[in-house]
C-alpha positions as CSV (number, residue, x, y, z in Angstrom):
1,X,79.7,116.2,74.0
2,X,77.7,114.9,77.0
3,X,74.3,114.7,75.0
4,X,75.9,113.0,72.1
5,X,78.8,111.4,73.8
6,X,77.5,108.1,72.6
7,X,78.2,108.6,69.1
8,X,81.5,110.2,69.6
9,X,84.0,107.7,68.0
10,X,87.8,107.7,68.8
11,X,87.7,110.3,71.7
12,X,89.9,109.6,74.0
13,X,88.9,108.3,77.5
14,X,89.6,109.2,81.0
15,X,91.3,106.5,83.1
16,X,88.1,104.8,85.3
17,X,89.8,105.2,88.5
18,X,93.2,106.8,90.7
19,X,95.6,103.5,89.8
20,X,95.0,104.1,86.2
21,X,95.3,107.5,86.3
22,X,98.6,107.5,88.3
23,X,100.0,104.6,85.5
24,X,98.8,107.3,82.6
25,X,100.7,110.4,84.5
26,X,103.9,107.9,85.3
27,X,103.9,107.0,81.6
28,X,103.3,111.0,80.2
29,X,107.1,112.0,80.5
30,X,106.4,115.1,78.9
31,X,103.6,116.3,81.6
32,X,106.5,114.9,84.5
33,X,108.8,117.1,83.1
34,X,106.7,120.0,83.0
35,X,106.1,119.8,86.5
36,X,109.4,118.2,87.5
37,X,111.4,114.9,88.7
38,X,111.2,116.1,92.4
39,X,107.1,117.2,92.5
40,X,106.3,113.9,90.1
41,X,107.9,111.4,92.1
42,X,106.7,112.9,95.6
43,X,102.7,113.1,93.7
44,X,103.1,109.7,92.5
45,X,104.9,108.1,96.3
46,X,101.7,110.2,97.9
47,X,98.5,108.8,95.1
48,X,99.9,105.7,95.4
49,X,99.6,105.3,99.4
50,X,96.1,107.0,99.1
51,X,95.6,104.4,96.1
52,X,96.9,101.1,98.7
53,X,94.6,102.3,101.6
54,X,91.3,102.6,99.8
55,X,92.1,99.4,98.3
56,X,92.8,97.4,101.6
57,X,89.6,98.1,102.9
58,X,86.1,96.4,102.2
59,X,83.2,98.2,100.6
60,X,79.3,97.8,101.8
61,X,78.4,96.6,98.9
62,X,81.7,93.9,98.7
63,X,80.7,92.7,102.0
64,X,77.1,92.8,100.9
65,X,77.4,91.1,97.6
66,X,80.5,89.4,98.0
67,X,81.2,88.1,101.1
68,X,80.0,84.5,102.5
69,X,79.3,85.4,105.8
């Protein structure tokens, strides 16, 4: 698949990054149920404040590309 990913049509495609991902699990009741109400919610509470601190905090390259300083 990698050598001729890019004439693979109508694959399906990962999510590009954690927030996605955790939207795609919240939305995959089937997979929540599997694992459970009580482990999904407590994954979910956890990725999301490990989601919310990356994303309150400046890159180097945002502050080198991005920042008016």
């Amino acid at each position: 698949m990698y050598q001729f990913g890019h004439t693979v049509e109508g694959a399906p495609k990962l999510p590009l990054n954690l927030l996605d991902a955790l939207r795609e699990f919240d939305n995959d009741q089937s997979l929540k149920a599997a694992l459970g109400e009580e482990f999904s919610s407590a994954y979910l509470k956890l990725k999301h404040q490990e989601w919310n601190s990356y994303a309150s905090h400046f890159t180097q390259w945002e502050r080198d590309h991005t920042l008016d300083i």
